[in-house]
N, C-alpha and C positions, 0 to 999 in steps of 0.2 A: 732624267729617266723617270717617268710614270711607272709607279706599282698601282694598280689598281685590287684594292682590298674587299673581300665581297662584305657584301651588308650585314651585321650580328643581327637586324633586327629579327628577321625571320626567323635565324636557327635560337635564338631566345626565345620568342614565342613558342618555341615546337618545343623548348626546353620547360617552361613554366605550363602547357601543357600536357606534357606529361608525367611531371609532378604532380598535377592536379589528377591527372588521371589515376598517378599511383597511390595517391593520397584517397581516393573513390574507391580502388581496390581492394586497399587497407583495414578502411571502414565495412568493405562487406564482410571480410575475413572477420574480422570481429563481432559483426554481428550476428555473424554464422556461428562463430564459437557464444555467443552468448544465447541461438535458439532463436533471431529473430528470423526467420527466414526471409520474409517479404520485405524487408530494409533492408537484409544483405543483396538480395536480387536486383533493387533497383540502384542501389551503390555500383552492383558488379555490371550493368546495363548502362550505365552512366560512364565509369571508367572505359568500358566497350565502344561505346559511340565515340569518347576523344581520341582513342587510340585509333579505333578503324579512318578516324578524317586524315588524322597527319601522319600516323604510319603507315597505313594502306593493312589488305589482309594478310600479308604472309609473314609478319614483323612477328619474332617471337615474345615481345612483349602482348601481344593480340592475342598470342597464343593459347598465351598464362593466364589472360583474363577470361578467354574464350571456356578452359579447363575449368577456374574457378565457377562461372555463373553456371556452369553446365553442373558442378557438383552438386549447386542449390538449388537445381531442377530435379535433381535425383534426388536429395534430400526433402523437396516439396512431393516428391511420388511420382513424377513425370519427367518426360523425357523434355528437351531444352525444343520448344516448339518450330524454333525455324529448323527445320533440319537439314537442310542445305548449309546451316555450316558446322555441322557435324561431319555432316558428307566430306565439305571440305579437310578437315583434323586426319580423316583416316586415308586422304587421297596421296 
C-alpha cells in the first residue's frame, strides 16, 4: 500500500513567513509605541506585502495588519492612501 504524504516544504515556508511577517508587525507596534511613526509604517507595509502574497486578502491575519498600518496613518494625520482597502475592511 502507497500513502502518498504531501510535501512540508511549502507549508514550512508559509510558516517561516509568517513569522517573519509577524515578527514586521511586532516591530511596527513598537515603534508606534515609541513615536516613530515612519518605521512603524514601513514595518506594518512590509509585514502587509508577506501576508497579502501567502495569505491572500480576506486572511484575518491581513486583517490585523491591514488595522494596524491604518492606525499609523491616522496617527501620521491621514487617511491610509490606498483606499480601496479600506473599502474593502468595511464591505
Amino acid at each position: 500500500m502507497n500513502v502518498h504524504l504531501p510535501s512540508t516544504r511549502k507549508s514550512s515556508a508559509l510558516t517561516i513567513d509568517r513569522d517573519v511577517a509577524r515578527c514586521h508587525n511586532n516591530l511596527g507596534l513598537v515603534h508606534c509605541n515609541l513615536g516613530d511613526l515612519e518605521q512603524a509604517k514601513e514595518y506594518h507595509e512590509r509585514a502587509l506585502t508577506i501576508l497579502l502574497t501567502n495569505l491572500g486578502p480576506d486572511h484575518p491575519d491581513v486583517a490585523r495588519c491591514r488595522n494596524n498600518l491604518g492606525l499609523v496613518h491616522r496617527d501620521l494625520g491621514g487617511l491610509w492612501p490606498n483606499h480601496t482597502h479600506n473599502r474593502k475592511l468595511s464591505s
